[in-house]
GUMI-762323 format. One record per residue (C-alpha): residue number from 0; residue in three letters; chain; z, y, x. Coordinates in steps of 0.05 Angstrom, whole numbers, always signed. Layout:
<rs>
k, r, c, z, y, x
NUM, ALA, A, Z, Y, X
...
</rs>
This chain:
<rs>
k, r, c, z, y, x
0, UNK, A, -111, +150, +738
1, UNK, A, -57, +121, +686
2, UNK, A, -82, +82, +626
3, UNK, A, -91, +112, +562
4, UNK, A, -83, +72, +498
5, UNK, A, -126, +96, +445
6, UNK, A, -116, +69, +374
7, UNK, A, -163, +89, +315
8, UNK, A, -139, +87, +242
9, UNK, A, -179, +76, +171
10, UNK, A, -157, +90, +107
11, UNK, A, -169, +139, +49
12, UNK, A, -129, +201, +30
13, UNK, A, -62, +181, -2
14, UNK, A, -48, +118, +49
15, UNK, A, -22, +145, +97
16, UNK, A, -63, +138, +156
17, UNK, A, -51, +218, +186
18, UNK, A, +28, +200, +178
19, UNK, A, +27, +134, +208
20, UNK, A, -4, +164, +277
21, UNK, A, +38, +211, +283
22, UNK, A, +102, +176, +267
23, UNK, A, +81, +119, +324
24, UNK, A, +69, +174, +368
25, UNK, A, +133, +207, +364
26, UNK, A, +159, +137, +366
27, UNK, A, +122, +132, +437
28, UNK, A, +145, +202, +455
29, UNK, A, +224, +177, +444
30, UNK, A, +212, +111, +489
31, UNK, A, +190, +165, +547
32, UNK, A, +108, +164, +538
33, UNK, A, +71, +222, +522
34, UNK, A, +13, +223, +464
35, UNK, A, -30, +243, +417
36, UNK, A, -33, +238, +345
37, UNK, A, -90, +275, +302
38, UNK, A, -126, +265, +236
39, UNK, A, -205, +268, +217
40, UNK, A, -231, +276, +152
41, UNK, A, -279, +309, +115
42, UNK, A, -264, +325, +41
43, UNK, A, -186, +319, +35
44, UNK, A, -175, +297, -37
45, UNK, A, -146, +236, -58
46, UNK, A, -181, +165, -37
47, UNK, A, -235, +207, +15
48, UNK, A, -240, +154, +82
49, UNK, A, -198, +186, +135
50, UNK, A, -193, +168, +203
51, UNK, A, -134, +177, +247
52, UNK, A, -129, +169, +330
53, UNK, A, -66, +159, +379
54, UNK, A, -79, +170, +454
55, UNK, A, -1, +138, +484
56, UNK, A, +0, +135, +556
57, UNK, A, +53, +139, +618
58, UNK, A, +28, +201, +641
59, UNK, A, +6, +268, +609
60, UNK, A, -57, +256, +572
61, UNK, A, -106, +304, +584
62, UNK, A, -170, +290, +546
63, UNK, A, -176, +331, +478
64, UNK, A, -240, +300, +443
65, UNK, A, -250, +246, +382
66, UNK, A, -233, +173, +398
67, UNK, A, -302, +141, +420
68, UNK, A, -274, +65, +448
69, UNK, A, -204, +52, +418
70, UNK, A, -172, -18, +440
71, UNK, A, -139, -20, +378
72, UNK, A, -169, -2, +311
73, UNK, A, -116, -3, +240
74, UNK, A, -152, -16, +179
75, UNK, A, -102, +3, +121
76, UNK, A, -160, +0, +69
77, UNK, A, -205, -66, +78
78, UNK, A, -264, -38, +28
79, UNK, A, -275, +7, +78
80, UNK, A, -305, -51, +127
81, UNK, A, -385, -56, +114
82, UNK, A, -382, +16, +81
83, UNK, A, -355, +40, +150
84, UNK, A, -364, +15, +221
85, UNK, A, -295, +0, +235
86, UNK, A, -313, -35, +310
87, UNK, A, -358, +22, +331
88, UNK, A, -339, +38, +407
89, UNK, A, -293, -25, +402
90, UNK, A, -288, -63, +466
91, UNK, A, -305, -141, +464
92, UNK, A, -227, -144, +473
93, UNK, A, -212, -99, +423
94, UNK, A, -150, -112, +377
95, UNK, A, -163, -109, +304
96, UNK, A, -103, -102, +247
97, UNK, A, -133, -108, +185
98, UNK, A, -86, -94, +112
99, UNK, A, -105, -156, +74
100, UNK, A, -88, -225, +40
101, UNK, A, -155, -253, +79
102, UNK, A, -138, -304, +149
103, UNK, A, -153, -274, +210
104, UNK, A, -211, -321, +211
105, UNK, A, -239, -299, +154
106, UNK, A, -229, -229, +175
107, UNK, A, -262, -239, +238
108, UNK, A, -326, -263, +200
109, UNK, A, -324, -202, +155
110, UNK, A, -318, -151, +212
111, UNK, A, -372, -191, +253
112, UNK, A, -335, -188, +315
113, UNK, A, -333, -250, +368
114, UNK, A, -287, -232, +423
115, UNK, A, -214, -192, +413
116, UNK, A, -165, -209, +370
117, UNK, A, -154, -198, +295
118, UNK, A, -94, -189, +256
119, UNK, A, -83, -198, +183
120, UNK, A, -23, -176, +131
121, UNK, A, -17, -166, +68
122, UNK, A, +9, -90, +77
123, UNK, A, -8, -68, +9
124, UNK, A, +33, -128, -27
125, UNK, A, +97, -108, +31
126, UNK, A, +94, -44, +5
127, UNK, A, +95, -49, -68
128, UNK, A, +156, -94, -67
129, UNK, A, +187, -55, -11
130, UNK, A, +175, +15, -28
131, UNK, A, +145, +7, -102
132, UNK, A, +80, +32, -86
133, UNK, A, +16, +20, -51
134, UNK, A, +22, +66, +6
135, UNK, A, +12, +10, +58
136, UNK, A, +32, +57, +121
137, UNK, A, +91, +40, +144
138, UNK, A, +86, -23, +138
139, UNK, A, +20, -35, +191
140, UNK, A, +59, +5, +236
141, UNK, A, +103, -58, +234
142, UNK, A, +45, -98, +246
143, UNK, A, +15, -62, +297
144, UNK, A, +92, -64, +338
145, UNK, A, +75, -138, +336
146, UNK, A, +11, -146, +348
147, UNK, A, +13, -99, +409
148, UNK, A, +86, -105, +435
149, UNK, A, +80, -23, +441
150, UNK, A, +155, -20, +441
151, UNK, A, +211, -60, +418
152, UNK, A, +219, -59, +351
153, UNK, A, +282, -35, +345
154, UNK, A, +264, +23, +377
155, UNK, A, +215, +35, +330
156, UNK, A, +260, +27, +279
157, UNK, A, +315, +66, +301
158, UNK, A, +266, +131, +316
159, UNK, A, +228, +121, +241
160, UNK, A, +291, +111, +207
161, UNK, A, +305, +179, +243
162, UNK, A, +241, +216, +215
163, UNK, A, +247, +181, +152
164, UNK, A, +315, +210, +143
165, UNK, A, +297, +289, +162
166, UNK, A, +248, +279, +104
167, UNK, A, +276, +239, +58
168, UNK, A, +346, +258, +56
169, UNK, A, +365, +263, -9
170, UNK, A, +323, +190, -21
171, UNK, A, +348, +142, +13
172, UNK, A, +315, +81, -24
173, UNK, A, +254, +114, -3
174, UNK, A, +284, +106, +65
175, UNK, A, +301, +38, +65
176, UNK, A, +243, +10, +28
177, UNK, A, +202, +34, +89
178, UNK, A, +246, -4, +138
179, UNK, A, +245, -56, +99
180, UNK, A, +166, -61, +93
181, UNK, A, +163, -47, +175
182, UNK, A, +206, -104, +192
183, UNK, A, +168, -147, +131
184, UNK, A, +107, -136, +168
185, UNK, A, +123, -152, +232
186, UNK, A, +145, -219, +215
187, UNK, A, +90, -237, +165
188, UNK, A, +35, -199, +210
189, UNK, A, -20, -261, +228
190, UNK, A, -61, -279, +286
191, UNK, A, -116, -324, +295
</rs>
């Protein structure tokens, strides 16, 4: 049976959590693996939590349910730790990429975790000088390519830059700005 790599986003509405899974899935997809990439969220309005999921794998994934034990968890929006249990179903080697100016140490204390690793940056800060706002997306998908070694990054790069482009063709700052905070990311991304 081939191993499946499940990943489990938190943020609110607005940050981009939904987007971010499904452009790292399509990402996977163009390096050959096949995925899934699908939102859950109650009210859908503007700073509601949200929780996204990515299933990657070599082979055809064929389970269709929510995420119960990801390896990975993506916390875009740290005042969502202690409100929400961001390590339920976690593994003690779980891998946790949290957006915020906190050490991985402290981190670490805050989710109350002992084993795995934890992963800070500062992705809100990357994306308002990259992209001018606080929509701190793209820029843990940088992290995460680091922390995980998923893919190379330039292939990440490369197939985002390609997305990024169908939608935002008439933008390209907007374009750029998101490169810009992916490749920020992944070299300021910390580790204990």
């Amino acid at each position: 049976m081939a191993q499946v790599l499940e990943i489990r986003w938190h943020g609110r509405g607005g940050q981009g959590a939904k987007t971010a899974a499904i452009l790292l899935g399509e990402a996977a997809a163009s390096a050959g693996k096949h995925f899934q990439a699908f939102p859950e969220y109650g009210p859908e309005r503007m700073g509601a939590p949200v929780l996204a999921f990515n299933r990657i794998s070599d082979e055809p994934v064929r389970v269709h349910c929510h995420v119960a034990s990801p390896g990975i968890v993506v916390v875009l929006d740290p005042t969502l730790i202690g409100k929400n249990d961001v390590t339920a179903g976690v593994p003690e080697d779980g891998v946790y990429i949290v957006n915020t100016n906190l050490s991985p140490a402290e981190m670490r204390a805050r989710l109350k975790v002992k084993g795995g690793k934890v992963f800070t940056v500062d992705a809100t800060q990357i994306s308002m000088d990259t992209i001018g706002r606080a929509i701190p997306n793209t820029p843990m998908m940088g992290a995460l390519i680091k922390a995980t070694g998923l893919m190379a990054l330039g292939e990440f790069i490369a197939d985002t830059r390609h997305k990024l482009e169908m939608k935002f063709r008439s933008k390209p700052e907007v374009i750029e700005g998101n490169i810009k905070a992916i490749e920020r990311a992944y070299q300021e991304v910390q580790s204990e």
